[in-house]
C-alpha positions in Angstrom: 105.8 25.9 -16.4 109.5 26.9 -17.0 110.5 30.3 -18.1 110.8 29.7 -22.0 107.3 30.4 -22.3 107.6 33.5 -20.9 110.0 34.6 -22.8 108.3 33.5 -26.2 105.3 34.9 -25.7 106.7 38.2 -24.9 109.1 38.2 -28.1 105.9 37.5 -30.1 104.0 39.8 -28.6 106.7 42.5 -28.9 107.0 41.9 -32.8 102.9 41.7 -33.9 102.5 44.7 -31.8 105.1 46.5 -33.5 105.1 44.8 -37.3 100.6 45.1 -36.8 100.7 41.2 -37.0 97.6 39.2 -35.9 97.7 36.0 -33.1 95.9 33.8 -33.0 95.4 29.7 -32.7 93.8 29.1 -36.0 92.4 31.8 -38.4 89.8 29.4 -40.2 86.9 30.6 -37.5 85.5 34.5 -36.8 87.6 36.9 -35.3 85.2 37.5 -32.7 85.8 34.2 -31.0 88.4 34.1 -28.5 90.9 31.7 -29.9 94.2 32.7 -28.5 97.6 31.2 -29.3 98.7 29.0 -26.4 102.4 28.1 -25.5 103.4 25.6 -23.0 107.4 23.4 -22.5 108.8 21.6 -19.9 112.2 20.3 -19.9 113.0 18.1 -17.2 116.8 17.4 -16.6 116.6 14.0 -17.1 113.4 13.3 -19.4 112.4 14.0 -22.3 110.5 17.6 -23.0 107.1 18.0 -22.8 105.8 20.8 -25.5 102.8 22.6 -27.0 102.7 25.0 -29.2 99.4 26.4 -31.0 100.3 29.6 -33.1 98.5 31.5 -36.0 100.1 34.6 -37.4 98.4 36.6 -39.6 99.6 39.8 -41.4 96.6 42.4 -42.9 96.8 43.4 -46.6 96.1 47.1 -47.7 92.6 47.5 -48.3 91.1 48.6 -51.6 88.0 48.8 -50.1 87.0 52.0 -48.8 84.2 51.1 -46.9 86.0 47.6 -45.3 83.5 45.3 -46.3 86.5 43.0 -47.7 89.5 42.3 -46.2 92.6 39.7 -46.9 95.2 38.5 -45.2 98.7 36.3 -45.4 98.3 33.4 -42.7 100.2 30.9 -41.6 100.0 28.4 -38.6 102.3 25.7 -37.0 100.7 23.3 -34.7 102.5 21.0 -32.5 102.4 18.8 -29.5 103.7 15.7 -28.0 100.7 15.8 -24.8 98.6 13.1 -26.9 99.2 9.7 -27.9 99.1 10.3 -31.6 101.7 13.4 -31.9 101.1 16.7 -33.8 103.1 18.3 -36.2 101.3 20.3 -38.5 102.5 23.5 -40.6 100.1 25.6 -43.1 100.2 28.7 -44.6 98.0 30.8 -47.7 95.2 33.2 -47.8 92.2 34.2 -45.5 89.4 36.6 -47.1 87.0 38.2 -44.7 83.8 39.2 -46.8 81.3 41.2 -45.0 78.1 40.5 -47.1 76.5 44.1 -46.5 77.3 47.7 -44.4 76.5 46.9 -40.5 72.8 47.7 -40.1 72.4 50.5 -37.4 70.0 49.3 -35.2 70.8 52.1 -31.8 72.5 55.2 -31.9 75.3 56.1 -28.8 73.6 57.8 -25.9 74.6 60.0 -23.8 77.0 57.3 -21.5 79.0 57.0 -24.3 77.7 53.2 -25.2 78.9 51.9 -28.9 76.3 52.3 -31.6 74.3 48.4 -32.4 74.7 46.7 -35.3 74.5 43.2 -37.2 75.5 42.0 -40.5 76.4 39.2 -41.8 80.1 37.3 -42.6 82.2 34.6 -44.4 85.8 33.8 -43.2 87.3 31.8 -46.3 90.1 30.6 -46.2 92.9 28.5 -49.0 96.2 27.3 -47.5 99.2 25.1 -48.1 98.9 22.2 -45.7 102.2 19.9 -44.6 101.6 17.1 -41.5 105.0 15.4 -40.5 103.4 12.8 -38.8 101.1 12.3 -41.7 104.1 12.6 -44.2 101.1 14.4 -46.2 101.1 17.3 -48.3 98.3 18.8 -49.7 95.9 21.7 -49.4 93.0 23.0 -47.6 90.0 25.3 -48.1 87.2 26.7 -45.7 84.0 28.7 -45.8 82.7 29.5 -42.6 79.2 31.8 -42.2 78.3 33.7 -39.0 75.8 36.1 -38.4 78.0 38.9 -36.1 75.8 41.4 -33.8 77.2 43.7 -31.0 75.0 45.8 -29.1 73.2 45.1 -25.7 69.8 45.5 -27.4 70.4 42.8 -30.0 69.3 39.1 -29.3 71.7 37.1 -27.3 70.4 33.7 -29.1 72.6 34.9 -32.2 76.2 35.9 -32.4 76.5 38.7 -30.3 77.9 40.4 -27.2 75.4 41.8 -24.2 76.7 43.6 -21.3 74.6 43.0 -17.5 73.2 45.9 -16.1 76.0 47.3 -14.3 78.3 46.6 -17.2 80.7 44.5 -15.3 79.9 40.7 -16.9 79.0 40.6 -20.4 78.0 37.2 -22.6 79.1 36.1 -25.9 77.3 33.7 -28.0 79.2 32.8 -31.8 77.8 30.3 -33.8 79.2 29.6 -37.1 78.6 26.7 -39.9 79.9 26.3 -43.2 82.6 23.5 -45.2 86.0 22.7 -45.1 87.8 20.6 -48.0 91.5 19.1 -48.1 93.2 17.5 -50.5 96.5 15.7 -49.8 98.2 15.6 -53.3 101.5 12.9 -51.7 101.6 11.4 -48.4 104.0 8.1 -47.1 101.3 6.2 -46.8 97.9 5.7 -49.6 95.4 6.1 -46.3 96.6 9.7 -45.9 95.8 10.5 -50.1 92.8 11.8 -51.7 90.1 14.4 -51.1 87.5 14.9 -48.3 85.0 17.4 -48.0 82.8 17.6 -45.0 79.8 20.4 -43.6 81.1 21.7 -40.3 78.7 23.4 -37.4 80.1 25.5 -34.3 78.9 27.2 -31.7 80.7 29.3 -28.7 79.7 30.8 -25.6 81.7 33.0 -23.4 80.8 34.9 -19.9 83.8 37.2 -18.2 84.1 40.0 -16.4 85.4 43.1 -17.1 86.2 46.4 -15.9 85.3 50.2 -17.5 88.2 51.3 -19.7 88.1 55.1 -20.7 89.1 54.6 -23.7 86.6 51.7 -25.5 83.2 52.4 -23.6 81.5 49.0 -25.5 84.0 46.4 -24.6 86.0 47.6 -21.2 89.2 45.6 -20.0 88.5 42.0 -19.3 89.9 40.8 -16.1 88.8 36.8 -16.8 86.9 34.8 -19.7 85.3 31.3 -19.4 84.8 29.7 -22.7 82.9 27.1 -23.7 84.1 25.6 -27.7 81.8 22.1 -29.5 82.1 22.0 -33.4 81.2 19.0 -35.5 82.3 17.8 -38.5 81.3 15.0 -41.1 83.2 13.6 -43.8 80.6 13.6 -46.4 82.9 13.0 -49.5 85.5 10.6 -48.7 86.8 9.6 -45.3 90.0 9.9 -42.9 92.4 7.2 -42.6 91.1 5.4 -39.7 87.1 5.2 -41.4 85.6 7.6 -38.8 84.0 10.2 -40.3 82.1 12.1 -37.4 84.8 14.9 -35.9 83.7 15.9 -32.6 85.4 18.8 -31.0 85.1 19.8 -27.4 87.3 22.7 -26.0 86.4 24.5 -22.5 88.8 27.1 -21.3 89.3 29.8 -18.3 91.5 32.2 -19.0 92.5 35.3 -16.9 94.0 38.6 -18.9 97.7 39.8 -17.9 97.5 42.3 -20.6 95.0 43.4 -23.2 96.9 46.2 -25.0 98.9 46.2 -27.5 98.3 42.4 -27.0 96.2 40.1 -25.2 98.3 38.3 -23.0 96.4 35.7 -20.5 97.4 32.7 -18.5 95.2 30.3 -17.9 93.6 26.5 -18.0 92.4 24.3 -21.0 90.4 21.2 -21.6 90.3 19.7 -25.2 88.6 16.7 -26.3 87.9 15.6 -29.7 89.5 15.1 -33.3 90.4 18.3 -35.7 91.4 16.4 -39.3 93.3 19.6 -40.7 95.2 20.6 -37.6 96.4 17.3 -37.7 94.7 16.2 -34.3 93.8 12.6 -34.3 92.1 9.8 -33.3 94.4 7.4 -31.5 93.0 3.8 -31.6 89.8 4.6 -33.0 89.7 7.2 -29.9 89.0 10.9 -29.7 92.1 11.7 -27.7 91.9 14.5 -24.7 94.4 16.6 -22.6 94.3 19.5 -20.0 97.0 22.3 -19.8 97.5 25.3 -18.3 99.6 27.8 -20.1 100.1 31.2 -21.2 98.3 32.5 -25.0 98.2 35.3 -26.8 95.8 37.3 -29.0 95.7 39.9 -31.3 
């Protein structure tokens, strides 16, 4: 891991904590899932450079709202990589609108340790972006709508989306399910098998266990210290297809991460496993093959 990563992800993190910017890797899912931005080059002296870069930014319009059932944001995202047979270079940028169907239903009230009120409501995360692939020579666009049920509170049902603490408050469990549609259109690309439209139903589900430590200052969550994360979505081309005729997207991610910071910024180094296809981040099949890589790396959240 050479020193240019270091740097980065501290000049990033200096600027969103200072301009209120979001981080993250994609901002198509909940932000409730961990989904950090990950960094990761390695120039040898006499080889070529090895490179990933996973990066969402995010900026949070004024809200009209005045109870914050609705929010919006400007997004973009740049994903790249040369760690897989079939390369990655994929920009996007638009909207994200974060609806919350109803007011968070107050199921427990704060007692006397100081313990955050339990809710649950329901969400959609939609979003409508720009979409460029170099590799694909493609542009086009790209819409989602994604549904979760969101719950926090150690006396709501862990089988949903939620958060529980143990006992002792020093592990706590995260379960984040989400299903809903994503759509792209590639309006010109250098080759016809990259043109047309596809639409296709997509299901998710993560689960998270770490530990954390009390912090004075946010009695619910506390400071995590580590976070093991567990990522599968699916997705089905149900109108039209992707270039190579596959159209079940499998998506395996697992992911140990340990926290260097958490404010202003999440800051953690740690390993990655990814296996699988993901159509609009530009992540392939190679040879008819879901392609796979490890890494270890620093990311960043916000």
């Amino acid at each position: 891991m050479k020193i240019y990563t270091l740097i980065c992800c501290f000049l990033i993190s200096s600027v969103a904590a200072q301009a209120q910017l979001k981080i993250r890797q994609s901002f198509n899912d909940d932000e409730s899932i961990q989904n950090p931005a990950a960094f990761s080059i390695t120039i040898p002296k006499d080889k070529s450079a090895s490179y990933l870069v996973d990066l969402g930014l995010g900026y949070t319009l004024p809200r009209k709202d005045p109870k914050g059932l609705r929010t919006g944001f400007l997004v973009a995202e740049y994903h790249r990589t040369n760690l897989v047979d079939a390369e990655i270079n994929n920009f996007q940028a638009g909207y994200k609108h974060q609806w919350i169907f109803s007011e968070p239903k107050i199921t427990g009230l704060p007692q006397n340790d100081n313990s955050a009120a339990t809710y649950s409501t329901f969400r959609l995360n939609s979003t409508l972006k720009y979409r460029y692939d170099k590799e694909e020579g493609a542009h086009g666009a790209a819409a989602t709508f994604m549904f979760t049920y969101f719950q926090q509170g150690s006396d709501q049902k862990l089988w949903l989306s939620s958060t529980k603490f143990s006992p002792n408050r020093k592990f706590h469990y995260t379960l984040s399910p989400e299903a809903g549609v994503e759509m792209q259109e590639n309006f010109s690309a250098e080759n016809t098998i990259y043109k047309g439209f596809i639409a296709r139903p997509v299901g998710r589900i993560v689960f998270g266990f770490g530990q954390s430590k009390p912090d004075p200052e946010d009695q619910f969550s506390g400071t995590p210290i580590w976070m093991l994360n567990l990522d599968a979505a699916a997705r089905y081309d149900l109108i039209g297809e992707s270039y190579n005729e596959e159209k079940f997207h499998p998506m395996l991610r697992g992911s140990l991460d340990f926290f260097l910071l958490y404010k202003p910024v999440k800051l953690t180094i740690g390993g990655s496993y990814v296996y699988g296809d993901n159509p609009l981040q530009g992540f392939r099949q190679f040879n008819f093959r879901s392609q796979h890589y490890g890494l270890i790396a620093f990311k960043i959240q916000k």
